[in-house]
C-alpha positions in Angstrom: 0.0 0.0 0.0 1.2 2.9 -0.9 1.1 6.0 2.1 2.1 10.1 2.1 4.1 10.1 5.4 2.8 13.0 7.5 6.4 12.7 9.7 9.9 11.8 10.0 9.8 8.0 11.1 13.5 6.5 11.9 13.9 3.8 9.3 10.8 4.3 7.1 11.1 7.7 5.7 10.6 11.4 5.8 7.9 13.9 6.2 5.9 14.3 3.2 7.6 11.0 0.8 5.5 8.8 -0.6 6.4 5.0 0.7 5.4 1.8 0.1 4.1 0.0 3.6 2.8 -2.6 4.5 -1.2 -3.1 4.7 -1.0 -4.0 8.2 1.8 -1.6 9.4 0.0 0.9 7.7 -3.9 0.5 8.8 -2.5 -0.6 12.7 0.3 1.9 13.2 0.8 4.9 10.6 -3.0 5.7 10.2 -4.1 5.9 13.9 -1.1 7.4 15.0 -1.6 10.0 12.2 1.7 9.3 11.1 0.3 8.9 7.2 -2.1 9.1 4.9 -3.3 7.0 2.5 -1.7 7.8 -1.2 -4.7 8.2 -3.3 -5.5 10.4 -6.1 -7.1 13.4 -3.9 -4.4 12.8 -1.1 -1.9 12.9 -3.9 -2.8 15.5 -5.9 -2.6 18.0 -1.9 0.6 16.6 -1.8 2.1 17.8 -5.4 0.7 21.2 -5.0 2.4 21.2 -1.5 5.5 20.2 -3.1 4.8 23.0 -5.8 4.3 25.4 -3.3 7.6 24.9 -1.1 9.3 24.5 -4.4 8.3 28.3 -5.3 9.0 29.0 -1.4 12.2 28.0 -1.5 13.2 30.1 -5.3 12.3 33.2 -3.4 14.5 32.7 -0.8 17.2 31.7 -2.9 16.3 35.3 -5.1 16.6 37.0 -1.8 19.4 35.5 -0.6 21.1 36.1 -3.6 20.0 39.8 -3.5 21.2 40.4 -0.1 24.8 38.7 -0.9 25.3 41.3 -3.9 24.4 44.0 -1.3 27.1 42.4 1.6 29.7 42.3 -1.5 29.7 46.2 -2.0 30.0 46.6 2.1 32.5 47.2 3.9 32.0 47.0 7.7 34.1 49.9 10.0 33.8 48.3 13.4 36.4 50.4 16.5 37.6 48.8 19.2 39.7 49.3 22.3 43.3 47.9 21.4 46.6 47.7 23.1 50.0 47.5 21.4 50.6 45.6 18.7 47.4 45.8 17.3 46.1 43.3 20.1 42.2 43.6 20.7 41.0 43.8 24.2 38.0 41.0 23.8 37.2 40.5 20.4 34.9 41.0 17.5 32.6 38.4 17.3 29.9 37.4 15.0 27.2 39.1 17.1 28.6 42.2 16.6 29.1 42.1 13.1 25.5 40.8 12.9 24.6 43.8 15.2 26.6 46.7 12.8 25.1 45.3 9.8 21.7 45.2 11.3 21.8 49.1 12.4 24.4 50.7 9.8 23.0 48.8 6.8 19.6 47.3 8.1 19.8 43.9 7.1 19.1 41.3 9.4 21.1 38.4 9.3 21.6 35.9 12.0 24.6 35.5 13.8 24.8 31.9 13.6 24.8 32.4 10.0 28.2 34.3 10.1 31.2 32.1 9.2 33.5 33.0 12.0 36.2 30.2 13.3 36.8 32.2 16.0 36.7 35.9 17.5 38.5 38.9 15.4 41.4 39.4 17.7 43.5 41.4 15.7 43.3 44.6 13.9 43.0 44.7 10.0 41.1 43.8 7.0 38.8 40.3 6.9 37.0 39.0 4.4 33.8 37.1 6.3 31.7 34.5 4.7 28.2 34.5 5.8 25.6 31.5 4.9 22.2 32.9 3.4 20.4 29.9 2.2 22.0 26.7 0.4 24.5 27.8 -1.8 24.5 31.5 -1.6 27.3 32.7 0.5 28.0 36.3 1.0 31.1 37.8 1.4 31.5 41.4 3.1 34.9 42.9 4.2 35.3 43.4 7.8 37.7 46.3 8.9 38.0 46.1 12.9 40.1 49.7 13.6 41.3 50.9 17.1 39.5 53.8 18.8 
């Protein structure tokens, strides 16, 4: 019998692939538990336009992702800092803080677990940081941490 899995289920499948399951793990397990639906034509036909619809989701994102990353390329970030001799930071620029400058100098939001940092800026100088917008876009945007 073929079934439209509603959830993840560890060693069957994923939410929203079509399987073939048994009758009886199917009508005794995955259709009380809500964990499926049956695969027939009206369940099926929900389920393409579904898949048509997060298809299209997912093409804007990518366009604004994109968008945004030709924006972060022509940036460059001035971010002051307390420093000592030799150029040495005291703290560090981290990720947050980039996040944060870009959010209030060039209003766009971007979160800081999407910012490609190893570890904090602990220098001064000229970066070049990769952030992660959506699968496959990266942007790039030059990071230039000076001292007060």
């Amino acid at each position: 019998m073929k079934v439209i899995l509603k959830a993840d289920i560890k060693g069957v499948g994923r939410k929203d692939e079509v399987i073939e399951a048994s009758d009886g793990y199917a009508r005794n397990f995955l259709f009380p538990k809500n964990l499926a639906v049956e695969a027939n034509k009206e369940n099926i036909s929900k389920w393409k336009a579904k898949q048509q619809s997060i298809q299209y989701q997912k093409q804007q994102e990518k366009e604004e992702a994109l968008k945004i990353a030709e924006k972060l390329s022509k940036i460059s970030l001035r971010i002051k800092v307390k420093a000592g001799e030799n150029g040495k930071i005291f703290g560090g620029v981290s990720s947050k803080e980039i996040a944060d400058v870009l959010e209030k100098d060039y209003n766009i939001n971007i979160d800081k677990k999407k910012i490609d940092l190893k570890e904090t800026i602990k220098t001064l100088g000229q970066r070049i940081v990769e952030i992660r917008l959506f699968e496959g876009v990266i942007g790039k945007v030059r990071v230039d941490v000076l001292a007060e």
